[in-house]
C-alpha positions as CSV (number, residue, x, y, z in Angstrom):
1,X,27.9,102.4,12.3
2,X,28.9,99.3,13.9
3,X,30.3,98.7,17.3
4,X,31.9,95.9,18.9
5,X,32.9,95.2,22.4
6,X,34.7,92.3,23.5
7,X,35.4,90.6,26.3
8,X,36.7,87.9,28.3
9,X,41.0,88.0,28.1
10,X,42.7,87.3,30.5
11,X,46.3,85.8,31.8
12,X,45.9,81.7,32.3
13,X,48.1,78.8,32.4
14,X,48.9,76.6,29.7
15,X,46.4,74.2,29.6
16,X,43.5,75.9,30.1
17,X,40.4,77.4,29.2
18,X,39.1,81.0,28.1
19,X,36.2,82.0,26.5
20,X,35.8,85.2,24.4
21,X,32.9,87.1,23.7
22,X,32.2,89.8,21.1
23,X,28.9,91.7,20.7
24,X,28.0,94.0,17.8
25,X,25.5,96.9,18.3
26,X,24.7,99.6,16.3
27,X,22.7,100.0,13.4
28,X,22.5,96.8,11.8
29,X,20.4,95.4,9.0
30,X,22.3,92.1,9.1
31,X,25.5,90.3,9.8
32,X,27.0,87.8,7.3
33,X,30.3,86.7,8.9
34,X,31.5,86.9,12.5
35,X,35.1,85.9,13.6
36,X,38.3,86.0,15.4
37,X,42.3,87.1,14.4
38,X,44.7,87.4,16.5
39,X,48.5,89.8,16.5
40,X,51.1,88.0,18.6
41,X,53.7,90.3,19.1
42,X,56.0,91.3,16.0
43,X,54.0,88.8,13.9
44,X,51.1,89.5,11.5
45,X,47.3,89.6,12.2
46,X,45.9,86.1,11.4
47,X,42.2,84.6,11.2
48,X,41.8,82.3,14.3
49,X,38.0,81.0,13.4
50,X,35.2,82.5,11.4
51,X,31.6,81.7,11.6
52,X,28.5,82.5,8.8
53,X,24.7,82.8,9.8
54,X,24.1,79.5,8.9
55,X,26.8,77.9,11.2
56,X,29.9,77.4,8.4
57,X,33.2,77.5,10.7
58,X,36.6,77.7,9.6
59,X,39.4,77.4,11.8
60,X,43.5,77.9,11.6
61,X,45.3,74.3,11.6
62,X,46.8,75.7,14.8
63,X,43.7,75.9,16.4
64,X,41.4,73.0,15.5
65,X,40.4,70.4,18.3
66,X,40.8,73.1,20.9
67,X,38.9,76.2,20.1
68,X,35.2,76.1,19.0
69,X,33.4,79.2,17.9
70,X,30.0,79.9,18.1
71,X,27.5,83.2,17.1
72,X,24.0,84.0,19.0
73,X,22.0,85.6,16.0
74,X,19.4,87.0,17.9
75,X,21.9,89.2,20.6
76,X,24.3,89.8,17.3
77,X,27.2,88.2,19.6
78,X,30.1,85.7,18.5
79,X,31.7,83.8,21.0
80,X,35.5,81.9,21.3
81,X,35.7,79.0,23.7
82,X,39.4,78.3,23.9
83,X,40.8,75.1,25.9
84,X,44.0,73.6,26.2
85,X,45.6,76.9,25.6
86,X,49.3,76.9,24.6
87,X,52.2,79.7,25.3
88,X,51.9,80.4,21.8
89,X,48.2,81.2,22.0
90,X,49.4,84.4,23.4
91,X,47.9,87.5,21.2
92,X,45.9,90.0,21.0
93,X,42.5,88.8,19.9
94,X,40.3,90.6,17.4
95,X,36.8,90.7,17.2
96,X,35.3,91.1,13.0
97,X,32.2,91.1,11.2
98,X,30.7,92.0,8.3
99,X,28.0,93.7,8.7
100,X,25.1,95.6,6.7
101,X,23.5,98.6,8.1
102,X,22.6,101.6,5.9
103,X,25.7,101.0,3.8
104,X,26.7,98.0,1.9
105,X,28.3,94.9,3.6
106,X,31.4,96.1,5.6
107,X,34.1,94.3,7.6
108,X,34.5,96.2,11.6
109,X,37.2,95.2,14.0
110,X,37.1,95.4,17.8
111,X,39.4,96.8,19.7
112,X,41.1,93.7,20.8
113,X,41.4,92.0,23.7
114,X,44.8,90.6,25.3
115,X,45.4,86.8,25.9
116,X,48.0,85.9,27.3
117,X,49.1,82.0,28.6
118,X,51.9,81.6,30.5
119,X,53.1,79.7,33.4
């Protein structure tokens, strides 16, 4: 099994900066894809940015210019640097890999953290 423990929410103003970290622990052989979604309220789960081992990123149009993603292979941990945050940035923010440990490649979630931006 794979865990994953995030961290870094918070409540900020628009304009400014947060940084998210999620690290995965458990029984792992190797992780393939680390990323971010997010679940505004009444709205569905979206991708925010994804990352692979060798450094591929993808982000949402909404996104690109002000959040950069970034993974630390050797502490299995995915980060999200967010800047000029926006009201509508406001979400919960989940944590996902895929991950191989005893079983096949699977996809885990966090338990989400809350970010909210608001003046």
């Amino acid at each position: 099994q794979v865990q994953l423990v995030e961290s870094g929410g918070g409540l900020v103003q628009p304009g400014e900066s947060l940084t998210l970290s999620c690290a995965a622990s458990g029984s792992i052989f190797s992780i393939s894809v680390m990323g971010w979604y997010r679940q505004a309220p009444e709205k569905q789960r979206e991708l925010v940015a994804v990352i692979t081992t060798g450094g591929y990123t993808k982000y949402a149009d909404s996104v690109k210019g002000r959040f950069t993603i970034s993974r630390n292979n050797a502490k299995n941990t995915v980060y999200l640097q967010m800047s000029s945050l926006k009201p509508e940035d406001t979400a919960v923010y989940y944590c996902n890999v895929v991950a191989r440990t005893v079983e096949p490649n699977r996809t885990y979630w966090g338990q989400g953290t809350q970010v909210t931006v608001s003046s």
